[in-house]
C-alpha positions as CSV (number, residue, x, y, z in Angstrom):
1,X,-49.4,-38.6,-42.8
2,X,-45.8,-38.6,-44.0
3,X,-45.8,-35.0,-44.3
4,X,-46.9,-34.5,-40.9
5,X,-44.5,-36.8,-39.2
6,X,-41.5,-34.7,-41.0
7,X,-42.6,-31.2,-40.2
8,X,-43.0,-32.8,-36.7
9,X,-39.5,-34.1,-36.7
10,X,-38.1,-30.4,-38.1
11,X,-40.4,-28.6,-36.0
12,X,-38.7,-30.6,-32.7
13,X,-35.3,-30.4,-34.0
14,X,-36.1,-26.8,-34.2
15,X,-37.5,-26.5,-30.7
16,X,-34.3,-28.3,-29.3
17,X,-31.6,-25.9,-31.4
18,X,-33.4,-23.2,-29.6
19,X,-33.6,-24.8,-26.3
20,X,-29.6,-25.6,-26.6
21,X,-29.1,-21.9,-27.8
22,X,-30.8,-19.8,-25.6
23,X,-29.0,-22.8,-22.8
24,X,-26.3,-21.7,-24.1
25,X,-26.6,-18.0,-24.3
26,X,-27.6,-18.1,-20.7
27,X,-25.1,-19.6,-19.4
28,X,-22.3,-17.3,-21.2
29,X,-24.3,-15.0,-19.3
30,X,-24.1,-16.2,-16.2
31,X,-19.9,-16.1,-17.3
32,X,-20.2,-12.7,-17.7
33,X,-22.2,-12.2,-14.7
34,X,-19.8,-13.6,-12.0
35,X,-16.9,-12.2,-13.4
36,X,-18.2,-8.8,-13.1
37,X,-18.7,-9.7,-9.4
38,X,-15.4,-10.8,-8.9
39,X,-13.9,-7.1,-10.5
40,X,-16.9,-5.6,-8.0
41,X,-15.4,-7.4,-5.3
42,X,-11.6,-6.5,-6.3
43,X,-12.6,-2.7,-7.1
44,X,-14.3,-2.8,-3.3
45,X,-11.0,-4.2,-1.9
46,X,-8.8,-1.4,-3.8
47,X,-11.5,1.4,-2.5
48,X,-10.8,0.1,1.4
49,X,-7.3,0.2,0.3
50,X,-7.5,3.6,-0.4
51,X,-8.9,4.6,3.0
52,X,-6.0,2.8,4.3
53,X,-3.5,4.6,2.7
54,X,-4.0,8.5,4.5
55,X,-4.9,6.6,8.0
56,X,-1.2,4.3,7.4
57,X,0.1,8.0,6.0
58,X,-0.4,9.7,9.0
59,X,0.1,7.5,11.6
60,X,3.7,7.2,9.5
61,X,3.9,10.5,9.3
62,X,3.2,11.2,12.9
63,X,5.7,8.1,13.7
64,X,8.2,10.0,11.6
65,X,7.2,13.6,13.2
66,X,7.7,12.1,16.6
67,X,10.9,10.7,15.8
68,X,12.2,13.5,14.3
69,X,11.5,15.8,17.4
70,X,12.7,13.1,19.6
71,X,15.8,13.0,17.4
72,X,16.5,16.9,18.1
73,X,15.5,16.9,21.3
74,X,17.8,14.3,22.3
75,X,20.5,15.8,19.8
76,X,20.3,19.3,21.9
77,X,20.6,17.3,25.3
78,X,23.5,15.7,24.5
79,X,25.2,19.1,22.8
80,X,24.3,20.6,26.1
81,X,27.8,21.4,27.9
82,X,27.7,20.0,31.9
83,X,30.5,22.7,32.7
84,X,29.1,25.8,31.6
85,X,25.9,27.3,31.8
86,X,24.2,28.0,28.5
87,X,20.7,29.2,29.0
88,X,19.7,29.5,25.4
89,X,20.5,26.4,24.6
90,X,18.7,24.8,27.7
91,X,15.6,27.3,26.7
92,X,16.0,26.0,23.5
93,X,15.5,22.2,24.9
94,X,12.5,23.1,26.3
95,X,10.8,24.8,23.6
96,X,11.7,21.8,22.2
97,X,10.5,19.4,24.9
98,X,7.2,21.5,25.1
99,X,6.5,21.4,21.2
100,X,7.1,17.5,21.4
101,X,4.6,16.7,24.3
102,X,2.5,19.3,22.7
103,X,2.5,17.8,19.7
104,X,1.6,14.2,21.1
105,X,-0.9,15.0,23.4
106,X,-2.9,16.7,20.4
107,X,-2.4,13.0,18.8
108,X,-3.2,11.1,22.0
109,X,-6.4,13.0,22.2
110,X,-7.6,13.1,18.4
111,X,-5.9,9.9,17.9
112,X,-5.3,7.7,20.9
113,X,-3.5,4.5,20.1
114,X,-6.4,2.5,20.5
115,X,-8.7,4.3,18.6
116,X,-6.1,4.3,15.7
117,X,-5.3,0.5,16.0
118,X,-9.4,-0.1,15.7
119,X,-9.7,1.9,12.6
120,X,-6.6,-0.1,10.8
121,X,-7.7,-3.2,12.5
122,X,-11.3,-2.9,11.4
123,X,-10.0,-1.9,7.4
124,X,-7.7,-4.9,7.8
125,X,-10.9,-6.5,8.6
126,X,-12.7,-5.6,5.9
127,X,-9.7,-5.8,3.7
128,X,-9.7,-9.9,4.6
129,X,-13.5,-10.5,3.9
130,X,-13.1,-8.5,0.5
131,X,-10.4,-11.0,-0.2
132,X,-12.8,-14.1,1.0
133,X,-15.5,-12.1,-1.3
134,X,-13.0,-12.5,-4.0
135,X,-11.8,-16.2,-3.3
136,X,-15.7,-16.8,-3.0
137,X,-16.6,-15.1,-6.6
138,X,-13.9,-16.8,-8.3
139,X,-15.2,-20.2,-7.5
140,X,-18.3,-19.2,-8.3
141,X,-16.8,-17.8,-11.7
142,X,-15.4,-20.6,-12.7
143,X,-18.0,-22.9,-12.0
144,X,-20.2,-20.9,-14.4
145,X,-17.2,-20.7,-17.0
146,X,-17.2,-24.8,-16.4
147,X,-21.0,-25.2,-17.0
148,X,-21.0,-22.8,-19.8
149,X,-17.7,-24.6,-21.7
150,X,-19.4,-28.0,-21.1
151,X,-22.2,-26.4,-22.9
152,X,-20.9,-25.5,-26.2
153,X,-18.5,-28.8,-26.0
154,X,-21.3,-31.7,-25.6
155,X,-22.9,-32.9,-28.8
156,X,-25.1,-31.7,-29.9
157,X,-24.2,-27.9,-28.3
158,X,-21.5,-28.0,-30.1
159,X,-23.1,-28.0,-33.1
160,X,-25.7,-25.5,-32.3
161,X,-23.0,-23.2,-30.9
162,X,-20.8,-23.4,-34.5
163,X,-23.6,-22.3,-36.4
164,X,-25.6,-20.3,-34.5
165,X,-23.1,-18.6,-32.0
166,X,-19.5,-19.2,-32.7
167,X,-18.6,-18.7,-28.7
168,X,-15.3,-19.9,-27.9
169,X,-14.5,-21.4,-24.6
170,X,-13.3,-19.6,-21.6
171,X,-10.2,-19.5,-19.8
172,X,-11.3,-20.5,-15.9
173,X,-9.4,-18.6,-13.6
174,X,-6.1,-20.0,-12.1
175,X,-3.4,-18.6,-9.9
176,X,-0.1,-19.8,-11.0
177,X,1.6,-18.8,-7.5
178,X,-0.2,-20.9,-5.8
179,X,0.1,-24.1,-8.4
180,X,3.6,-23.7,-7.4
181,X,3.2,-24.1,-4.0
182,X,1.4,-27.7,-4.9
183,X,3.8,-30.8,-5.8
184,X,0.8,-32.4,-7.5
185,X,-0.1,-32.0,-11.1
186,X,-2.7,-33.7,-12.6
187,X,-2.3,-35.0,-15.9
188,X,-4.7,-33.4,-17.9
């Protein structure tokens, strides 16, 4: 009867070190888990950046483009002499003239301001709710990282974890920028 009673006793402390194990193996997991959705939800915002990046480019570049003939044109009306007739010069201002309001009514009509402004607007958009995605994952991240560190600190985890597992704890995610902002610091 004594025999019985002890391999019961080993066999449950055996059940539990497996149960507080494989708790704590899942959990780690779960770690792992939402951290990879937070660099999903990063890698998604860098990829909308991206898209940003030629539409911002051209409208620049148109900006720049326009600027540039508007410059000359404007340079070439002011070098034009009121006293003398110079007809090259004057043809020369309209060439000019007709290359610039060539030039933006190709960009009004492929890309009217509007249309433009939605396109940034919506990838600005999207650009917020990746960062909400983010914000969102992180909490989620470290909640798992909390759980899991509880895990292999509580007795008897702890144990468990030292000589079955040997995880460490992990570092929950903080954002020292905006610590600074707080006057508050808890004292722990």
């Amino acid at each position: 009867m004594g025999l019985m009673i002890f391999l019961a006793i080993i066999l449950a402390v055996l059940i539990i070190g497996i149960l507080i194990r494989n708790s704590i193996v899942r959990y780690h997991n779960a770690s792992i888990r939402a951290w990879a959705d937070v660099t999903s939800y990063e890698r998604q915002k860098v990829k909308i950046l991206e898209q940003l990046i030629p539409v911002v480019e051209q409208y620049s570049s148109f900006e720049q483009g326009t600027l540039a003939k508007v410059t000359e044109l404007r340079q070439n009306v002011l070098n034009l002499k009121l006293d003398s007739t110079d007809s090259a010069q004057l043809q020369h201002i309209e060439r000019l003239s007709k290359e610039l309001l060539h030039s933006l009514n190709v960009v009004v009509e492929n890309y009217p301001e509007l249309k433009a402004n939605d396109i940034y607007l919506k990838m600005m958009h999207e650009i917020e709710e990746q960062n909400e995605n983010v914000g969102a994952a992180i909490t989620i991240f470290n909640r798992n990282v909390e759980l899991f560190n509880n895990q292999i600190q509580i007795f008897p985890n702890n144990i468990i974890n030292t000589l079955t597992l040997g995880k460490k704890a992990i570092r929950p995610f903080r954002d020292p920028s905006m610590q600074q902002g707080f006057g508050y610091r808890p004292n722990f």
